[in-house]
SEMILO-474603 format. One line per field, with one value per residue (C-alpha): residue number from 1; x, y, z. Coordinates in steps of 0.25 Angstrom, whole numbers, plus 5000, padded with zeros to 4 digits. Example, Ala and Ser with C-alpha at 12.3 -4.5 7.8 and 13.67 -1.06 7.14 Angstrom:
BEGIN
num	1:2
east	5049:5055
north	4982:4996
up	5031:5029
end
This chain:
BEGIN
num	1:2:3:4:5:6:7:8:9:10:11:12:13:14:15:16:17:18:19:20:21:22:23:24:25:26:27:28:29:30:31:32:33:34:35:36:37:38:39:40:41:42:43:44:45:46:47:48:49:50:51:52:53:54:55:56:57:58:59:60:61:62:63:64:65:66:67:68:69:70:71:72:73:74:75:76:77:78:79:80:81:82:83:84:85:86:87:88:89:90:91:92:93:94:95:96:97:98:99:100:101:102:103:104:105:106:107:108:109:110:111:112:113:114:115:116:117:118:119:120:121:122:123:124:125:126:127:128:129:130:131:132:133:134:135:136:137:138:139:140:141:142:143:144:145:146:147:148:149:150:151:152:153:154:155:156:157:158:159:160:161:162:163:164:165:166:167:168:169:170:171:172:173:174:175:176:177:178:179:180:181:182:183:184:185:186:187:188:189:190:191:192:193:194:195:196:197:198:199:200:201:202:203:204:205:206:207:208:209:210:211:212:213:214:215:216:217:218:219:220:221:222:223:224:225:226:227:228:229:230:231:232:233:234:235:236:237:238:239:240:241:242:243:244:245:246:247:248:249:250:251:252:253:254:255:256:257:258:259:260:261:262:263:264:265:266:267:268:269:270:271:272:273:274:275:276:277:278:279:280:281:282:283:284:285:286:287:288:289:290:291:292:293:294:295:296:297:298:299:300:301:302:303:304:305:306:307:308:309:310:311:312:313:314:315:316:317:318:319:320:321:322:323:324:325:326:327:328:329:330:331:332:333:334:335:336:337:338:339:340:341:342:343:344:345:346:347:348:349:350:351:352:353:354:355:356:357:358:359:360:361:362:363:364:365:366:367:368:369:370:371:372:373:374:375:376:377:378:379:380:381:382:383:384:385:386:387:388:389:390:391:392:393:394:395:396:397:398:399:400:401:402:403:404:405:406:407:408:409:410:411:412:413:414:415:416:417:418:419:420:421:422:423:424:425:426:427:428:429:430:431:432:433:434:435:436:437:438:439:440:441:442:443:444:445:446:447:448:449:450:451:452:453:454:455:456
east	4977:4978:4971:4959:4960:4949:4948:4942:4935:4928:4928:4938:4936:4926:4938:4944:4957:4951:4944:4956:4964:4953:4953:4969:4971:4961:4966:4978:4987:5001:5009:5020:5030:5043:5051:5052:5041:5034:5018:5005:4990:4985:4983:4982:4978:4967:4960:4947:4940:4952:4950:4962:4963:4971:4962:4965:4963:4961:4958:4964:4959:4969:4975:4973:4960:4953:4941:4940:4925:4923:4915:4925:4934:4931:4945:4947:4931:4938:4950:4940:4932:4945:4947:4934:4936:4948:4944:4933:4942:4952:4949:4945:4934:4930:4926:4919:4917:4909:4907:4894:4896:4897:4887:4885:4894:4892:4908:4904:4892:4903:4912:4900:4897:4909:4910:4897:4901:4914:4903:4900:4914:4913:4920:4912:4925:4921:4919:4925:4916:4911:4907:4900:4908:4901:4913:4910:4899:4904:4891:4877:4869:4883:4880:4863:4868:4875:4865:4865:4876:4866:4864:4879:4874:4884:4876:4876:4886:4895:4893:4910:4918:4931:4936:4931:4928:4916:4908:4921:4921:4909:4913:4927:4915:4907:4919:4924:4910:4911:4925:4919:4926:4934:4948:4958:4967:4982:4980:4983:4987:4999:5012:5018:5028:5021:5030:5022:5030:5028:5032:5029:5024:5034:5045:5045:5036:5030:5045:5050:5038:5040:5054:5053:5043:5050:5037:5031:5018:5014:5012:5025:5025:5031:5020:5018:5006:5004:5003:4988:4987:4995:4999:5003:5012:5017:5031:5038:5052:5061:5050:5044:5029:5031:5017:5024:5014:5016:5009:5006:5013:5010:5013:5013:4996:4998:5003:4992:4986:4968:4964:4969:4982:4979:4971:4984:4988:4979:4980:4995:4993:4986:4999:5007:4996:4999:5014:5022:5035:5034:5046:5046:5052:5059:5063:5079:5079:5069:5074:5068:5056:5045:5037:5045:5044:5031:5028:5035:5029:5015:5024:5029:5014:5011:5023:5028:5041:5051:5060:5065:5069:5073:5069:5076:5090:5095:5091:5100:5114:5123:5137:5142:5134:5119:5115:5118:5114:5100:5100:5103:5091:5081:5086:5086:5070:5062:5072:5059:5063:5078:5075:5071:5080:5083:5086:5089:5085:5080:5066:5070:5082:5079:5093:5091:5077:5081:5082:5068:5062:5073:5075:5058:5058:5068:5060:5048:5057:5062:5047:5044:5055:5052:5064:5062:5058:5071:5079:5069:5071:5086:5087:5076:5084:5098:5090:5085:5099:5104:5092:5084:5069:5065:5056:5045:5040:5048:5044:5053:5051:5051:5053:5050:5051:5047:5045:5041:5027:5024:5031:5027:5029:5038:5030:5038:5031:5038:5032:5035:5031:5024:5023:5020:5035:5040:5044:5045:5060:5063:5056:5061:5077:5070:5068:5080:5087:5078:5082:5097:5094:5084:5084:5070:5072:5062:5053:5045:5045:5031:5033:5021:5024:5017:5014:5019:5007:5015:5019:5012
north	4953:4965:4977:4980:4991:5003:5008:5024:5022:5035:5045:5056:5068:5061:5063:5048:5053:5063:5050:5042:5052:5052:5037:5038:5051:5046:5029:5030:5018:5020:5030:5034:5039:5032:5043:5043:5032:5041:5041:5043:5042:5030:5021:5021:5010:5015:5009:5011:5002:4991:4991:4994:4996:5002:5015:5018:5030:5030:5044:5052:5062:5062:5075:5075:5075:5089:5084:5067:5065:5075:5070:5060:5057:5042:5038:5044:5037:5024:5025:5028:5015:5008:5013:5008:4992:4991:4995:4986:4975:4976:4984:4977:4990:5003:5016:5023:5036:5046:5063:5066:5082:5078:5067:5055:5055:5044:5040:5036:5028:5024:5018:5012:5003:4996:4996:4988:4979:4973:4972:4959:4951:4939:4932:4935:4938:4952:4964:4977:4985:4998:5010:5022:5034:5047:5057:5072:5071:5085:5089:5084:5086:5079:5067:5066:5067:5054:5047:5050:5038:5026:5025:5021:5008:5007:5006:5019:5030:5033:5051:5054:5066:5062:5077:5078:5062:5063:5049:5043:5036:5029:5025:5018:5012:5006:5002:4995:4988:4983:4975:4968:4956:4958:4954:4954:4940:4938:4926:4921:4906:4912:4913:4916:4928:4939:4948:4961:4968:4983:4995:5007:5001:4996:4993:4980:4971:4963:4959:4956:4947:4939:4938:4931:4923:4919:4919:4931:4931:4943:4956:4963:4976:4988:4996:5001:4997:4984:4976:4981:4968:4962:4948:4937:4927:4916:4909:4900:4904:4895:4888:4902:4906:4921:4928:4940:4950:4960:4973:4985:4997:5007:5022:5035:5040:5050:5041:5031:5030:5034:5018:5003:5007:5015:5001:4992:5001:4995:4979:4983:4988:4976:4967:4976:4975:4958:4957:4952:4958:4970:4970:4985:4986:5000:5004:5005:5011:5024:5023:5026:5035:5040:5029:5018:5023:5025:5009:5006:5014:5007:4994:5000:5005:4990:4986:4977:4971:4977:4975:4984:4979:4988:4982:4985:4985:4981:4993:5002:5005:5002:5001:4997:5011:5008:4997:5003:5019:5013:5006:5020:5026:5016:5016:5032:5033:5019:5026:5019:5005:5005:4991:4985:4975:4983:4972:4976:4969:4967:4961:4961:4953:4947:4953:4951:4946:4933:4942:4946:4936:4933:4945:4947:4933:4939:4950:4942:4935:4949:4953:4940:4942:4942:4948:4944:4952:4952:4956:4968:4975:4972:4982:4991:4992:4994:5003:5012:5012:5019:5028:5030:5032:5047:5056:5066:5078:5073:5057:5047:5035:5021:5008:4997:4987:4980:4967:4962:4958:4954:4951:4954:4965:4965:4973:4977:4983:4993:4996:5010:5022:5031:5026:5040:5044:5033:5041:5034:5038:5030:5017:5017:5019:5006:4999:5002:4996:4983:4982:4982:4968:4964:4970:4966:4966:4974:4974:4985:4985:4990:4997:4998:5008:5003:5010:5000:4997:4997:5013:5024
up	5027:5017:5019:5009:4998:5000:4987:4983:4970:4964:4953:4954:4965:4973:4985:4986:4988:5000:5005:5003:5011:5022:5026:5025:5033:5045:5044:5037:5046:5039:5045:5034:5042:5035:5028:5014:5010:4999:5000:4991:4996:4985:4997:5011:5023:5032:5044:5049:5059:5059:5044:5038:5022:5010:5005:4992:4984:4970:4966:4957:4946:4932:4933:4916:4918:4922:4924:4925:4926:4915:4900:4894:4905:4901:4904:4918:4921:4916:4926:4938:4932:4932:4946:4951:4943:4951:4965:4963:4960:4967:4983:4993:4994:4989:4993:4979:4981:4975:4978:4985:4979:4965:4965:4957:4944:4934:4937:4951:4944:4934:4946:4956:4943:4943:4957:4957:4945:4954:4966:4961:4958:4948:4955:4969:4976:4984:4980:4987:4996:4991:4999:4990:4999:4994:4997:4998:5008:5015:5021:5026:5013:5003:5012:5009:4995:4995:4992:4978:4977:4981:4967:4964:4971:4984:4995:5004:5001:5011:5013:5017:5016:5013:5014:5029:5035:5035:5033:5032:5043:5040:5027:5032:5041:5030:5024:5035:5036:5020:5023:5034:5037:5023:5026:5013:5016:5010:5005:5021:5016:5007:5015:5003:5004:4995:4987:4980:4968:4968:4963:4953:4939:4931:4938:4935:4944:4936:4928:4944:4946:4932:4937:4949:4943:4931:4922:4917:4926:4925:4915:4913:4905:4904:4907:4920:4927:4919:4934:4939:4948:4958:4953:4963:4959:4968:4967:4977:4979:4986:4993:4999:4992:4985:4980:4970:4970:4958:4958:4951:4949:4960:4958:4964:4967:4958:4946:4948:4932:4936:4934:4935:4939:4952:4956:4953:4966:4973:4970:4972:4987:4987:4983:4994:5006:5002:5000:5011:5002:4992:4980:4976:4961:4959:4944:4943:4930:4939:4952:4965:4964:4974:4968:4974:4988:4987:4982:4993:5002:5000:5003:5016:5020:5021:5026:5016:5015:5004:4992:4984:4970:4960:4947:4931:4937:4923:4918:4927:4923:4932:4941:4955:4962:4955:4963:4979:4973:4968:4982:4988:4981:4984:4999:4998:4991:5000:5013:5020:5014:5019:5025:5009:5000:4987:4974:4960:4950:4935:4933:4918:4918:4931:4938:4953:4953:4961:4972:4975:4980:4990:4995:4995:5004:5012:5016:5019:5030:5036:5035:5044:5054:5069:5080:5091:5104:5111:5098:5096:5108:5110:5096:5102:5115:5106:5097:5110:5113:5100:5098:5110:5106:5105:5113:5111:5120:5131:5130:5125:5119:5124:5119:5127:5119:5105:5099:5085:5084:5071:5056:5043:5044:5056:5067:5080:5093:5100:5115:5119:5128:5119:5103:5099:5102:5092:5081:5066:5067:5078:5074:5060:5071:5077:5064:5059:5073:5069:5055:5060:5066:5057:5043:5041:5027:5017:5028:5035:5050:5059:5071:5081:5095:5108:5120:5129:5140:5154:5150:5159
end
């Protein structure tokens, strides 16, 4: 089941990114304490009454423009217009938000008429719920005057102030209420092994997909950011069912073109929240950047398996050093992905391809992999051995024992004396003792701590 998409629609400075940064900072459920897995707040999954979703923020003013609302911005009107098409479209709800202090602006009227046109779907598939969240209700008096927005046709505004919680609460309310018994299915019939192609724009993901496939299926162009969709394609490869997932190109928040672009994000989270496997392209010819470990870092997040393939090798001049020094700097920058395959190849020539899909298959079985009770806890008791567990203010940790109790990913139960003295340190030394038995190729391992019931 994939969690639905929350996205924050509104006109610029009406605080989406302090309402984004609200609901993350009170529900935010992924910890990041991996070292070196580089971070930005586009996206976040939050939780709110056994609900849990991706909230997305979407704001942003152009720095070029002093003043983006101002006579003759018509431009900068169309990109929040693009915004609000696409949201529409393509989230599974929406949060609109407009400024009680500055009142009704004819871009809010501007964005609630599309809104209201994609209400009604031509093919009667259902529309995304919207909630009207009047933001900047700081006071008493703000929140009387929000009913000025009835007019914008939503129903009844929702008074908050993102800035200090208030009403925020009984908005994530209302908003839980307008899912009801939404549930966002994964195609539950398709065993298929589902393989999504990320990275930045073009590095070549579209050529990889045409590639494996043979035919040209899909746009290619030089131009980054010509992939806005994600574009299933299903094969069969040695009798095994493959869906190739292709995606848009995802950058860095702060590179993120105003418009279409910053929503091919989102259907792009979407193809990662639904992949089994994940294919992150990396650029020879740049080499790794931030970027990269950020791309994978929204891989990671949702603990999705992992290859590294770095595409355009033809274009790199080579000797007998390039291949294992590139293999050192990609080890050294995604240090949080030390357990990944890494393949070089060339979409363009088609040097290497063949190994994709093998080595993607591969890592599926690892992902599926079960060790049984007894072998787990002969490597705990052997890893306890070598590194006894740390202590804190005077109490040591205790392991009891562990077993695996799910795959895919592979989850492992630890019973222990007190789960807050597990340090990350130490259960990535236990993870790593794991992976020397079983290498769990390309795939994340989750680690959950109990408090083991008999204790005092």
């Amino acid at each position: 089941m994939s969690r639905p998409i929350v996205a924050l629609v509104g006109r610029p400075n009406v605080g989406k990114s302090t309402l984004f940064n609200r609901i993350a900072g009170q529900r935010l459920a992924v910890v990041h304490e991996t070292p070196g897995t580089t971070r930005d707040r586009l996206v976040a999954e939050a939780e709110w009454r056994g609900l849990i979703f991706d909230i997305v923020d979407t704001g942003g003013i152009d720095p070029s423009q002093k003043d983006p609302l101002s006579i003759g911005s018509l431009q900068y009107i169309e990109e929040i217009r693009a915004h609000a098409e696409t949201a529409a479209r393509d989230a599974d709800a929406i949060l609109f938000i407009v400024d009680c202090q500055s009142g009704l602006n004819p871009v809010d009227e501007e964005v609630a008429q599309i809104l209201r046109r994609h209400q009604k779907r031509e093919d009667n598939s259902l529309s995304p719920p919207i909630l009207l969240v009047v933001n900047k209700c700081d006071n008493s008096a703000l929140k009387q005057e929000s009913v000025m927005f009835y007019s914008l046709g939503f129903g009844d505004p929702l008074p908050v102030s993102a800035l200090h919680g208030t009403g925020t609460g009984d908005m994530l309310d209302v908003l839980f209420q307008a899912f009801g018994d939404l549930t966002i299915l994964d195609d539950q019939e398709d065993d298929s092994i589902k393989i999504a192609i990320i990275g930045r724009p073009n590095v070549g993901k579209s050529s990889l997909l045409n590639k494996l496939l043979g035919e040209e299926r899909v746009i290619v162009s030089p131009i980054p950011g010509t992939t806005r969709d994600a574009v299933d394609t299903k094969l069969t490869y040695y009798g095994q069912e493959i869906t190739l997932i292709d995606t848009a190109g995802i950058r860095r928040r702060g590179r993120i073109e105003p418009g279409v672009e910053k929503y091919s994000v989102l259907r792009a989270l979407k193809a990662i929240d639904r992949a089994d496997v994940v294919a992150l392209l990396i650029d020879a010819t740049e080499g790794v950047i931030a970027q990269d470990a950020h791309v994978a870092g929204l891989a990671l997040d949702k603990l999705k398996s992992i290859v590294v393939v770095v595409n355009k090798w033809d274009a790199v001049a080579k000797d007998s050093h390039t291949m294992p020094e590139f293999t050192r700097q990609v080890r050294e920058h995604l240090n949080f992905l030390d357990y990944v395959p890494v393949l070089f190849i060339s979409a363009k020539t088609g040097q290497r391809v063949g190994s994709v899909l093998p080595t993607a298959v591969q890592v599926q079985e690892e992902r599926l992999r079960r060790v049984t009770t007894a072998d787990l806890n002969r490597i705990l008791r052997s890893a306890l051995d070598r590194h006894a567990p740390p202590s804190k203010a005077g109490k040591r940790l205790r392991i009891k024992y562990a077993s695996q109790v799910r795959t895919n990913p592979p989850t492992f139960l630890f019973h222990v004396n007190d789960p807050e003295l597990v340090h990350f340190s130490y259960a990535r030394y236990l993870e790593n003792q794991i992976r020397e038995n079983y290498s769990f190729l390309g795939t994340p391992l989750r680690f959950s701590f109990r408090k083991k019931s008999t204790d005092p």
